[in-house]
Every structure is written in C-alpha cells, then in structure tokens.
VOFI-570710 format. One record per residue (C-alpha): residue in one letter; y, z, x. Coordinates in steps of 0.02 Angstrom, whole numbers, plus 32768, in hexadecimal, padded with zeros to 4 digits. Last residue first. Example, Ala and Ser with C-alpha at 12.3 -4.5 7.8 and 13.67 -1.06 7.14 Angstrom:
2
S7FCB816582AC;A7F1F81868267;
***
This chain:
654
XBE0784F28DB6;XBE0F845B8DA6;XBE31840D8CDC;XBE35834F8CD4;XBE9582FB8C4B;XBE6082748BD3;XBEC8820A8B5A;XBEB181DE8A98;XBF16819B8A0C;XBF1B819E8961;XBF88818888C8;XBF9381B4881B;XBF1482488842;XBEB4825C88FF;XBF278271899E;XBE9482968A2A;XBE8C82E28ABF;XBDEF82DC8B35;XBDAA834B8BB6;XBD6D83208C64;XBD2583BD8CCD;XBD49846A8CF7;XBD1684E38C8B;XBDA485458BEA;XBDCE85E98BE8;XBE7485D48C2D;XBE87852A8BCA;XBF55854D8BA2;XBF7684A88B2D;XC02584858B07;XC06483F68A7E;XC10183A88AAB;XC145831B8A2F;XC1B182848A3F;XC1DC820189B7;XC1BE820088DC;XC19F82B788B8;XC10C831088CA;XC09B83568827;XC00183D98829;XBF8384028897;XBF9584458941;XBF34845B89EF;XBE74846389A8;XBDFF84998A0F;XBD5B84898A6D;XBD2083CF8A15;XBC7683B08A56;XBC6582F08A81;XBC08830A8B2E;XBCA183008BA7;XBCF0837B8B4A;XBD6383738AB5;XBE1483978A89;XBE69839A89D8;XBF278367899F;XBF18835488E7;XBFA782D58894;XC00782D58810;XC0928243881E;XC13182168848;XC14E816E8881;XC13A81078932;XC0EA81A98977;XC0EB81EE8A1C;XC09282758A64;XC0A582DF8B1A;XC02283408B50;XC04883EC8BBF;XBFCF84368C1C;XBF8A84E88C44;XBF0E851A8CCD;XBEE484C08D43;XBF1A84068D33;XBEFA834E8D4B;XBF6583108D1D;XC00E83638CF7;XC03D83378C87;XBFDC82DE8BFB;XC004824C8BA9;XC00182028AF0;XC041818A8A8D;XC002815489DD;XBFC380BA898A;XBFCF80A288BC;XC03B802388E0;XC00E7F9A8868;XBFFD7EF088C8;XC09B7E7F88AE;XC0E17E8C8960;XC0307E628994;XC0167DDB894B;XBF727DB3894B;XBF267CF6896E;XBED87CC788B1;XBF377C498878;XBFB27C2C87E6;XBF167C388774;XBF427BAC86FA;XBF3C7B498784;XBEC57B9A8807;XBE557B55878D;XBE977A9787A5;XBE867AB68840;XBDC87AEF8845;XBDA97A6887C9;XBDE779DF8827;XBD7D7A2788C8;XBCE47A368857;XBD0279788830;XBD21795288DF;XBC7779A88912;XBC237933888E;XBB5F795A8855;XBBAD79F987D2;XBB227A6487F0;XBB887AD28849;XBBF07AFF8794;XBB557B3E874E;XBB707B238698;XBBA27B8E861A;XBC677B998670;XBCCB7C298636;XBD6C7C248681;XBDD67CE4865D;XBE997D1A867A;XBEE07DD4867A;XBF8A7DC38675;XBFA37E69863B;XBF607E528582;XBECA7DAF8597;XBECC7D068591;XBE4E7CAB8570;XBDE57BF485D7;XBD4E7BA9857F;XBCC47B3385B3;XBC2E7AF0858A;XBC4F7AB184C9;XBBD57A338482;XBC0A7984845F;XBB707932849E;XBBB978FE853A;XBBD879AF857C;XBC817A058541;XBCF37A5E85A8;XBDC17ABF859A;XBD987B2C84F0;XBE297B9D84C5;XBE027C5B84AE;XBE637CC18420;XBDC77CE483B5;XBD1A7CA083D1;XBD067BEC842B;XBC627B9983F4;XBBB87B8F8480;XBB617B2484FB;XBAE57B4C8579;XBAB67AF3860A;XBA197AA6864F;XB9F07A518700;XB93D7A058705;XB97A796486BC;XBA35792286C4;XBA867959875D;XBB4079878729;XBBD678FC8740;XBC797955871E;XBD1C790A86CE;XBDA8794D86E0;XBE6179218693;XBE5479B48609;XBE477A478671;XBEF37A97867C;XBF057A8B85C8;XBF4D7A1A855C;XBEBF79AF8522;XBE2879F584F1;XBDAE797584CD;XBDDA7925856A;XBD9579C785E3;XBCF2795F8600;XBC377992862C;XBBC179258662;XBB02790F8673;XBAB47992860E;XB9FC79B88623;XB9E17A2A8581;XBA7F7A8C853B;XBA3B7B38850F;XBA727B918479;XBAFA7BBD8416;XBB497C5D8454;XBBD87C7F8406;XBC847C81846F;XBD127CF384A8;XBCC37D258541;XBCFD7DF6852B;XBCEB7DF88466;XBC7A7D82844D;XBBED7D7584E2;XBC2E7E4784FA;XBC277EB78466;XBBB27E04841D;XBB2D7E49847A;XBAB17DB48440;XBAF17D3084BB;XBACD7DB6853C;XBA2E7D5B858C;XBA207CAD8564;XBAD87CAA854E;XBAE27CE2860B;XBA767C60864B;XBACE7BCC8687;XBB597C3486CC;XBBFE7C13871E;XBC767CAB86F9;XBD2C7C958755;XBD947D278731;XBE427D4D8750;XBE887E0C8752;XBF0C7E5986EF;XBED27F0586B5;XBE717EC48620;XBE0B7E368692;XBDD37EE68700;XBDA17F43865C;XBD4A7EB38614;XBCE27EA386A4;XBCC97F5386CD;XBC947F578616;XBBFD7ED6862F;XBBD67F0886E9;XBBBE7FC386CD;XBB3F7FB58630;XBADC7F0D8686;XBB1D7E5E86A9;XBA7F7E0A86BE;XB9D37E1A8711;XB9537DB3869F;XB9CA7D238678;XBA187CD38706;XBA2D7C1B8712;XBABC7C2A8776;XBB1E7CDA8781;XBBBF7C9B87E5;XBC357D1187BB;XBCF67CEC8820;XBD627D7E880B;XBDF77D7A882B;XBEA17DF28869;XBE227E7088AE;XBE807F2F88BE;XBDDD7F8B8887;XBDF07FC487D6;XBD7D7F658774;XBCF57F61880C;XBC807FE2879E;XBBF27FEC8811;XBB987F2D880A;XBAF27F0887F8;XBA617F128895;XBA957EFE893A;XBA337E78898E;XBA047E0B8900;XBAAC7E3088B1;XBB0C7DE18931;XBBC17E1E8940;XBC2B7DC689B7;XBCEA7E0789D5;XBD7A7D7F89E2;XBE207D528A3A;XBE477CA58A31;XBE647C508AA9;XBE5C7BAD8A51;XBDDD7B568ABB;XBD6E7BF68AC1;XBD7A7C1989EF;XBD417B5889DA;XBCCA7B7C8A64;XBC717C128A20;XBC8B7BCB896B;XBC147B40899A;XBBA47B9D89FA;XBB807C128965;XBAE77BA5892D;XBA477BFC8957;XBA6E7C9A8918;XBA937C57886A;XBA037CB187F6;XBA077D5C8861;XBAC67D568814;XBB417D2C8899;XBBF37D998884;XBC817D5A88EA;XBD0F7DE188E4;XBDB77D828914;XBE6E7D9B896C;XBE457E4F8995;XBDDC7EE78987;XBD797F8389B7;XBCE97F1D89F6;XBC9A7F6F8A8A;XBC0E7F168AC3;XBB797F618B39;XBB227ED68BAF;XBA797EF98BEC;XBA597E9A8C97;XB9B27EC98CEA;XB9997E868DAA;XB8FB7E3E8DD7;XB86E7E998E03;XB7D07E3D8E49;XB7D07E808EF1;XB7F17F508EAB;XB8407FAD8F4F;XB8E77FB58F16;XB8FA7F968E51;XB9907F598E1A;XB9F47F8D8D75;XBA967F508D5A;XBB0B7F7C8CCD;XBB947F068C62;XBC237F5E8C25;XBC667EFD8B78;XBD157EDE8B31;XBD5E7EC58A8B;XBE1A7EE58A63;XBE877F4C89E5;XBEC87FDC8A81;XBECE80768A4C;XBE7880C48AE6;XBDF980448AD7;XBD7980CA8B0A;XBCC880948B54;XBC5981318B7C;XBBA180FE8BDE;XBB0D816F8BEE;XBA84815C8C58;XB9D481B98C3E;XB95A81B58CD6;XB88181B98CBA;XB7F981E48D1F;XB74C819D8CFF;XB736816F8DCD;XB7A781CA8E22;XB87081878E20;XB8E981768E8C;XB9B381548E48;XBA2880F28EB4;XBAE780F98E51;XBB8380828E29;XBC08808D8DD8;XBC15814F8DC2;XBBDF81FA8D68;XBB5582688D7B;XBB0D82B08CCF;XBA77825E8CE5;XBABE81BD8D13;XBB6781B38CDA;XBBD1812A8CA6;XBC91813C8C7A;XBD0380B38C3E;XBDA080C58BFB;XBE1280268BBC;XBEBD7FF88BF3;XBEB47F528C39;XBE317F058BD7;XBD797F278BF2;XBD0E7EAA8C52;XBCC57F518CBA;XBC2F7F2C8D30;XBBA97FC38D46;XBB2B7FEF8DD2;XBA7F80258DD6;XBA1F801A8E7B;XB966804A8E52;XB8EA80AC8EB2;XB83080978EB6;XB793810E8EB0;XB6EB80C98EB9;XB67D80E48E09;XB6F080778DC6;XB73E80B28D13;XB7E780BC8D34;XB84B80E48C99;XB90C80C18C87;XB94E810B8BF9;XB9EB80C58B9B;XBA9C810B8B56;XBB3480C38B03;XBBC181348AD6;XBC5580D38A75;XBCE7813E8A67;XBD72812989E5;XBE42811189CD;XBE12804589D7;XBDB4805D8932;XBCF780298954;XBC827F9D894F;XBBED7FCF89AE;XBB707F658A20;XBAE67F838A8F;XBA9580138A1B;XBA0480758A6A;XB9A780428B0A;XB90080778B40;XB8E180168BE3;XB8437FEC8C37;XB80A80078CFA;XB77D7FB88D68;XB73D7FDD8E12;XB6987FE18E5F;XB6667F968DA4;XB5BC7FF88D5C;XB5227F968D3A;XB4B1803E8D3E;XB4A580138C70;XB46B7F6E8C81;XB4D57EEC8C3F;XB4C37E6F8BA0;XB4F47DE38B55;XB5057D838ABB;XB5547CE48A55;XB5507C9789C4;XB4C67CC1896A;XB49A7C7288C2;XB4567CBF881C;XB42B7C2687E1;XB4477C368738;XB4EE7C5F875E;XB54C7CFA8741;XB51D7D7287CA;XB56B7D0F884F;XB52A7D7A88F5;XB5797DA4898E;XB51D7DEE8A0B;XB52A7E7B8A8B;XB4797ED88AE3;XB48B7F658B57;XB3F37F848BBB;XB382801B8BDE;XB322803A8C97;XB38980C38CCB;XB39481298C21;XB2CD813A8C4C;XB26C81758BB7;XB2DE816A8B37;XB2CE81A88A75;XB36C82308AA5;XB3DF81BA8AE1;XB43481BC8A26;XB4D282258A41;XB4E381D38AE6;XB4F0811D8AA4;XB5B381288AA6;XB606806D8A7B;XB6AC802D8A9E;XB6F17FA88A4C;XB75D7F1D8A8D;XB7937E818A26;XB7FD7DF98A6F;XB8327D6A8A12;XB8867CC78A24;XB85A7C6B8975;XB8297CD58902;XB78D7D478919;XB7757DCB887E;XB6F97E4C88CC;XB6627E938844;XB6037F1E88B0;XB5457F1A88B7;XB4C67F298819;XB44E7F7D887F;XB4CB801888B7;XB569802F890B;XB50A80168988;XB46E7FEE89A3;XB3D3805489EF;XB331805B8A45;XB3007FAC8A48;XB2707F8F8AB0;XB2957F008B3B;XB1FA7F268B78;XB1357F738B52;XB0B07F938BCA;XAFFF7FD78B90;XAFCF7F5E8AF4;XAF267F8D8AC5;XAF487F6C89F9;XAF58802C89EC;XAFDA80328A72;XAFBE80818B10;XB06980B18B36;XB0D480958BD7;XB19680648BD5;XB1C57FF48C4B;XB2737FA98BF1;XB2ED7FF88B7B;XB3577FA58B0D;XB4167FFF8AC1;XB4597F878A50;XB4F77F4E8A1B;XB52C7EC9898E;XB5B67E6C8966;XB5D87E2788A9;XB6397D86889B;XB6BA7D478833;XB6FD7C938880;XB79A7C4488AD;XB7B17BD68944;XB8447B7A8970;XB8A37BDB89E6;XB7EC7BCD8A4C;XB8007C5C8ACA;XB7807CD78A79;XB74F7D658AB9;XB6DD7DFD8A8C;XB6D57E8D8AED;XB65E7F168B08;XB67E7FAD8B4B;XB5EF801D8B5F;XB5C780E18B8C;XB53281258B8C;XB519816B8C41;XB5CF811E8C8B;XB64280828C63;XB5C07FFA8C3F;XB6247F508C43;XB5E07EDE8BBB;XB64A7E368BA1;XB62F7DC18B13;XB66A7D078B10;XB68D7C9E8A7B;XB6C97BDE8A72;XB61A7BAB8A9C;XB5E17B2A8AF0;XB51F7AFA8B2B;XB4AE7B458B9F;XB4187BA98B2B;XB3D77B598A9F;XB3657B098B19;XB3227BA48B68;XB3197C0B8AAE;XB2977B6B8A79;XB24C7B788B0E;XB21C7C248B0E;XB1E77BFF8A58;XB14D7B888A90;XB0E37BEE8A1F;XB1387C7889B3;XB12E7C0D891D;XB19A7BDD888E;XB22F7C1A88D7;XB2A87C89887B;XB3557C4B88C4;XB3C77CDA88EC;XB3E87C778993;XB32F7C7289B1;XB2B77CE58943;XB2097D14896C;XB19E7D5C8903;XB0EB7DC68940;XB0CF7E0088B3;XB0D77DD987F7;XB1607DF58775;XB2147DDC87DF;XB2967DD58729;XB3167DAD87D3;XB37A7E2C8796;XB2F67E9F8763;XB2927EB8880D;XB3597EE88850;XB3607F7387DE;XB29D7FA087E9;XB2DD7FBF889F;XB3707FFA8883;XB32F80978811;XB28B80AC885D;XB2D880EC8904;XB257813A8962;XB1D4811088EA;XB1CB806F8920;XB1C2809689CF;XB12D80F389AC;XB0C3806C8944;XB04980D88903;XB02A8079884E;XAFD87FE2883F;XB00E7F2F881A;XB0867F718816;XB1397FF48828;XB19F7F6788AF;XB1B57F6B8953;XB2557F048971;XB2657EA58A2F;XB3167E878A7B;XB3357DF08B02;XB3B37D788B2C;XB3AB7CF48B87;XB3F97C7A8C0E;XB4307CED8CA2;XB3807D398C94;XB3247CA08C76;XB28F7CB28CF7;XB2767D748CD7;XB25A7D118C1C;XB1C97CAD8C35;XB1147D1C8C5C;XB1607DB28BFE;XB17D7D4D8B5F;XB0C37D0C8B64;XB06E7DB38B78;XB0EB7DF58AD4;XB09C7D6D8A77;XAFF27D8B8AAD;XAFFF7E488A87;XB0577E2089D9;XAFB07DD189AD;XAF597E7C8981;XAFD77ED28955;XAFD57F9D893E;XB0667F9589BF;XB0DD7F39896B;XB13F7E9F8967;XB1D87E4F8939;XB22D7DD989C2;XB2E37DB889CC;XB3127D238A51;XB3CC7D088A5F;XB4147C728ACA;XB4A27C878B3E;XB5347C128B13;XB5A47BCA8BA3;XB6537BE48B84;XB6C87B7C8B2E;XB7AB7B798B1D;XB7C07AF68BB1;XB7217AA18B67;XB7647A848AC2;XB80F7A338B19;XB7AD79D38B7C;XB71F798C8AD0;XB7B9795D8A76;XB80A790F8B0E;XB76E78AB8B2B;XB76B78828A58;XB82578328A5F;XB80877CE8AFF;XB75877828AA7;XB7DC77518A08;XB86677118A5A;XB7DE76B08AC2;XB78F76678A35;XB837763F89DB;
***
C-alpha cells in the first residue's frame, strides 16, 4: 500500500512539474526621499540585488511623507498613493515580498532570495516591440489550474540623479508608471491559457529622464486574499528587442455556413525584429472534391507565397472557402515559416468550414475537455461530422437551417455561458424542421430552468433542482422505450446532475437512484426527435455503457449517416460557357423544381455588380446571358439566391 501510495504522489509531483515554471520573487519597497532611514534601506538593496537579477524582481514606491518634496512622488501621485493604499503601507522604508508586508526591511533581500526558485504553474513573457511598446503574455499550461488574477505593468527607471532632502543622491528601480493603472488588469486563467496584452507607455514617457535606462515590470497579483500574494513576475529592458520575432492577428477560424455561401478568413502577420526576415507561407486544402479555395496575400493570389518584411511591417492574407453547394465540412490549413529567424518554428492555423453533414458536435466551454469520446465514436463509425467548440468560436450563428441530419450538444456543467437569444430558437427551429438532437447538460437547468419559452416548451420538462453526487441512472422506470434495458454507473461525489418532471407530450427514458427524473426523449412535427440527458453523459465511468446508450439512441433515431437521396433539394446547377471569357457569356441553370430565384454576380471582393434576372424559372434548363463590356478583368462570381442556390465563378480577359 506504501508503495502504491509513494508511486501515486511521484507522478503527482511529474505531471505538476511538466505544467511549472520557476517563480521569480517580487520585492516592493516604499520609500521616499524626505526619509531619513529609507537611505539605509535603499543602501542595503543596492549592495544585494545586481547579484539576483535572474531571481528578483524589483519596483520601489515614493510615497507623499514623512515630509513633503518627494519629486518622484509627485510625478504620478495617483498610482503611487494607489499602490501605498493597497498594502495600507503607513511608515517608511516598507518592504513587501510576494505581496507579503514584512515586518522589517532587515534581512528582506533574503527573504525575496529564498522565496524565489520554486514551481509555479504561471509564466509571464515581456517582449518590448519598439520605444514604448510591450507585449506581455501570460501562460499557463496547467489544464488544471483555475485562478482570477490581476496583472500588472510598470514602466521603472534606473540612474536617475537628485539630491534628495534626506541626502540620498542616486535613486533605482523608480517606478514611473503602470499600466492600465494601480489597480492592474483582472485576467480569468482556466486551465490552458494564454493571455497577451499589449501595452503603449509613450503617452506617459514624459516624467523620464533617460527612456534608455527604464524597465518593464509584469506581475500577477491575487487581489482577494489577505495575503495579497504574487504569483509570478518579470521584466525586460526596454532596448531588449528580438532580432526577429512576428505575431499574428487572426479573426474568426471557424464559420458554419449554408453550402451556397463564402467563408472569408483573414490574418496579419507582424514582424517586429529590428532585422528584417522573410516568411514562406503556403496553404494545404482538406476540402472535399468540389470545393473553392482561393488565398491571397495582399491581394496576390496562390498556394504558396515568400513575403519580406522590415522590421514593424505588417502583410494581410485573405482566404475564400466555397462549398459550392456541397453539405460537407472541410478546413485549409496555412503555413507560416520564418527564413532567417533560428528560433521560429512553423505556425499552423487551421480555418474550418462547416456547412454541413452527418453531425454538428457542439462543446460548451464547460465540456472541452471531454469530446474525445464522441471524436472516436463519430471516427469508428464514419461518420461524417463538423466540430464546433464554443471556447474557440464563441455561440452558435443560427445552424437551424444548415443541412446537419443531428445534432449532438454537449454543454456539461455549464451555467454562466449558455444557450443565448440565437442558440435557444435555432434550436427549436432546427428540431421543428426534422432534425435529431442529443442535449447532455449538467448545467442547463441551473441556468435556463427559469425560461420556461424554452426549459418547458422546447425541453419538455420543469426544472427541479440539482441532483447531488448521483451514482446511477436507470431507464427501468420507464419501460417501453428505447432506453429502458440500461443501466449507467455515474461517479458518485464531485460529479452533480440535475433532475427535473416531464412537461407536456415528452416521455421520460432516466431516473437516478433516488427516483428523480434525468432523462427525457419528444417527438417533434416533421420528424423532428429530441434526448435530453441532465447529466453529463461522459461521466458515465463505463465506455460499454456509453456505447449501449449510443445504440440504443441511434434507435429511436434511425441513425444519423445522411441520406442523400432523402436530403431536400434546394441545390441548383450552374455552368458557364465559355470559361473563361471576354466579353459576353452564357450560364446555364438547372433546377430540380420551379422556383423564384435572383441571378446576381459579384467580384472577387464580395461587391455584387449586377443583377442578371429576378423572378420565376421553370422546373429544368435555363439560359441567362451576361454581356460584361464594361466590366475589369478578373474572377467574378454567380450566384442563384431564392428557393434555391447555387454558385460558380467565371473569369473575364480582356
């Protein structure tokens, strides 16, 4: 048992240290110029802390007393008072350690030395990107970690002369500045997280004597303790700029679309090395057969492209996806690889097309960490599905109409970002026009139980509360239904569900233990068909049970895999002859049924330049004409909006 125990605490402490960084102490000192003693302490802080460079980190407050005169204090009253305050700092000199007031400035340096060395899941990164300019990021690796924190930047400057009233001639580490102000920035860190911020001290350079010898300062504090602890910290001098370095400013990564659409995606690539470099972008299509893809690089299009860049200078790329009609996802992946840079790796940024399919996955920012199961399940069966994960892409556009035979919802213990105004009648908008829902949420009572437009009316159940710790749920108390053989084991303690009562024509299919209902299936007009599990259905401990359930839902579904004889055809046919052209061409349309439609082209940049016909075609062939005389050279688009749409491009030479 000993060494089941000892084995269990080493690969406690690995798997901590995989995710850890080495923590940098933080040494604030309050102290003024009209001080007597603060000249002593100040003496003492010089003699240590060149020595501890790597291990400490410095910023000294001036505060308004014991006399008044104190210039740097009156350089920026308002942060430092602001910063005196927090720390309720009454008498000078003060040191504080960690955001630990110490009791004495004596022996302090040693105190901020042996702090200083140990593990911490939190890292902070300060790259100074030109006269004023800071990023600073915070990191954190540790999937398990979860903590509110504020971070805080200031601006320190170093060898500044003044013959201070208490005799003090040469003062350091003088704070100057923070940003956004004293009270720092509140950053919510959960689990794998990456904050950047970028800061611009320029505005308020004007108290500095020598911009060269100033220091940016990072920490996170928690402001909420009574130990107002520091985390973590570091700092970079302002002349600390990378040879080479570049950042990205990308937009959305994801849209869900109607397969007649266009997706544009677009980033910046910035290179902010003071030595010039050169990148080799290139793009990989995983699109089915079918699709259009164009990238451009400022406004040059192609696969693949070498782009040089000064130091500060910036390229926009711009990528069109176009399902052409066709219900399927896909994603382009681009490559970005710096030439000249030695610690550049490539950059992969993947941009998904979802525009439909066998199954949308939706993963609340409460159940992000427990999609692998469906991503297998859906692997193993082939079936065909799009991914949408809300803590990447935000909620939902309205999917109700995208050609998805089922949706699978797996929201988890989510209550503080739910379903919002688009999601809730997309929802029953999508399960009115036929589709199949699966909804597994510990957490959605919690948080719409009181909208009874949609917990009662769309779920079919009341909200009654949360179910605490349950250990099994069983389909027995409701025999006849698709459900009613299983029997699934749930964690116990740690792991809550919800329970509610059925509400009009649902049929309840789980209960936990206790005789509460967990689960309901109903039947909607068009064949629309809804599961609504309270519980998380991955915390069910059994993979076979999850397996029994999945079949037994694909059950009373009939499946999920499309069939695509029985998809409405709302798809039309187009073609353009001849292609490309130079003057006039000729499109050719075909619709399963008749229908008004609007006939429109667009150029390469979205603007639509005419309108071909509007009105009703017939069921078959049709031959609109389009004479672009006036019209540039270049790629246009053609598009069949109305009861049915379709989309081709033709290139005009001239």
């Amino acid at each position: 048992m000993k060494k089941i125990v000892l084995a269990t605490l080493i690969m406690l402490v690995v798997v901590s240290l995989c995710f850890a960084y080495v923590r940098r102490s933080m040494y604030e000192l309050f102290t003024s110029g009209t001080c007597g003693p603060c000249v002593s302490a100040n003496s003492y802080i010089d003699g240590w802390y060149p020595s501890h460079l790597d291990e400490v980190c410095l910023i000294r407050y001036h505060t308004s007393w014991p006399g008044s005169g104190d210039i740097f204090y009156a350089a920026n009253t308002t942060q430092n008072a602001g910063r005196t305050s927090f720390y309720s700092v009454s008498a000078v000199p003060q040191a504080v350690i960690n955001g630990s007031v110490m009791g004495s400035w004596v022996g302090s340096g040693d105190v901020a030395v042996g702090s200083a060395g140990g593990y911490t899941p939190l890292e902070l990164e300060l790259i100074p990107l030109d006269s004023g300019l800071v990023q600073v990021s915070a990191i954190c690796e540790d999937p398990t970690y979860n903590a509110t924190l504020n971070l805080y930047v200031a601006l320190i400057e170093d060898s500044i002369s003044w013959t201070a009233p208490n005799g003090q001639t040469h003062f350091d580490e003088v704070m100057r500045y923070m940003m956004p102000d004293h009270n720092g920035q509140m950053i919510v860190i959960n689990g794998d997280t990456t904050v950047v911020l970028i800061h611009d001290f320029r505005p308020h350079l004007g108290s500095v004597v020598n911009y060269h010898h100033c220091t940016y300062v990072a920490w996170l504090q928690d402001r909420t303790g009574s130990v107002k602890e520091i985390h973590q910290c570091n700092k970079a001098h302002v002349d600390d700029m990378s040879e080479y370095g570049h950042m990205l400013n990308i937009g959305q990564m994801t849209y869900l679309i109607n397969p007649a659409d266009t997706s544009t995606f677009d980033f910046q690539l910035i290179h902010f090395g003071y030595l010039d470099d050169s990148y080799d972008i290139w793009i990989e299509e995983h699109t089915p057969a079918g699709w259009f893809v164009e990238f451009a690089i400022d406004g040059s299009s192609g696969d693949s492209a070498n782009v040089s860049l000064i130091s500060f200078e910036t390229v926009t790329a711009e990528l069109k996806v176009s399902p052409l009609g066709s219900p399927k996802t896909g994603y382009v992946d681009v490559f970005i690889r710096p030439t000249y840079d030695p610690d550049g790796g490539i950059d992969t940024l993947r941009f998904s097309v979802l525009a439909g399919g066998d199954v949308l996955y939706v993963i609340s920012s409460a159940a992000t960490t427990h999609k692998d199961y469906f991503i297998d399940l859906f692997a193993d069966q082939g079936i065909q599905y799009g991914t949408w994960d809300q803590s990447l892409n935000g909620h939902l556009p309205d999917f109700s109409t995208i050609r998805y035979n089922a949706v699978i919802w797996q929201d988890g213990y989510n209550t503080l970002n739910n379903m919002n105004e688009i999601e809730r009648p997309a929802f029953r908008n999508y399960l009115m026009n036929g589709g199949k829902v699966l909804l597994t949420s510990s957490g959605i009572g919690t948080a719409l139980g009181s909208l009874p437009a949609f917990y009662m009316f769309v779920l079919g159940a009341q909200y009654q509360g949360a179910e605490y710790s349950p250990t099994s749920v069983t389909g027995t108390g409701f025999p006849g239904t698709e459900f009613s053989h299983l029997n699934l084991t749930l964690p116990g303690s740690g792991h809550n569900g919800e329970k509610f009562t059925l509400y009009g024509d649902s049929e309840g299919i789980f209960r936990y233990g206790s005789g509460a209902t967990c689960g309901l299936k109903r039947d909607y007009t068009g064949d629309g068909k809804l599961v609504y599990l309270a519980f998380d259905l991955h915390d069910v401990l059994s993979m076979t049970e999850r397996d029994a359930f999945w079949d037994a839902l694909m059950d009373y579904w009939g499946g999920v895999k499309v069939d695509e004889t029985n998809l409405p055809n709302r798809i039309a046919i187009i073609s353009a002859r001849p292609n490309p052209f130079n003057s006039t061409a000729n499109f050719k349309i075909e619709l399963p049924a008749v229908g008004r439609v609007a006939i429109e082209v667009y150029d390469i940049s979205g603007r639509r330049v005419e309108v071909l016909y509007d009105g009703t075609l017939p069921a078959g062939e049709s031959n609109v004409r389009w004479n672009a005389e006036g019209r540039s050279s270049g790629i246009y688009w053609i598009r069949v909006k109305g009861d049915f749409s379709a989309q081709t491009k033709a290139l005009l030479l001239k």
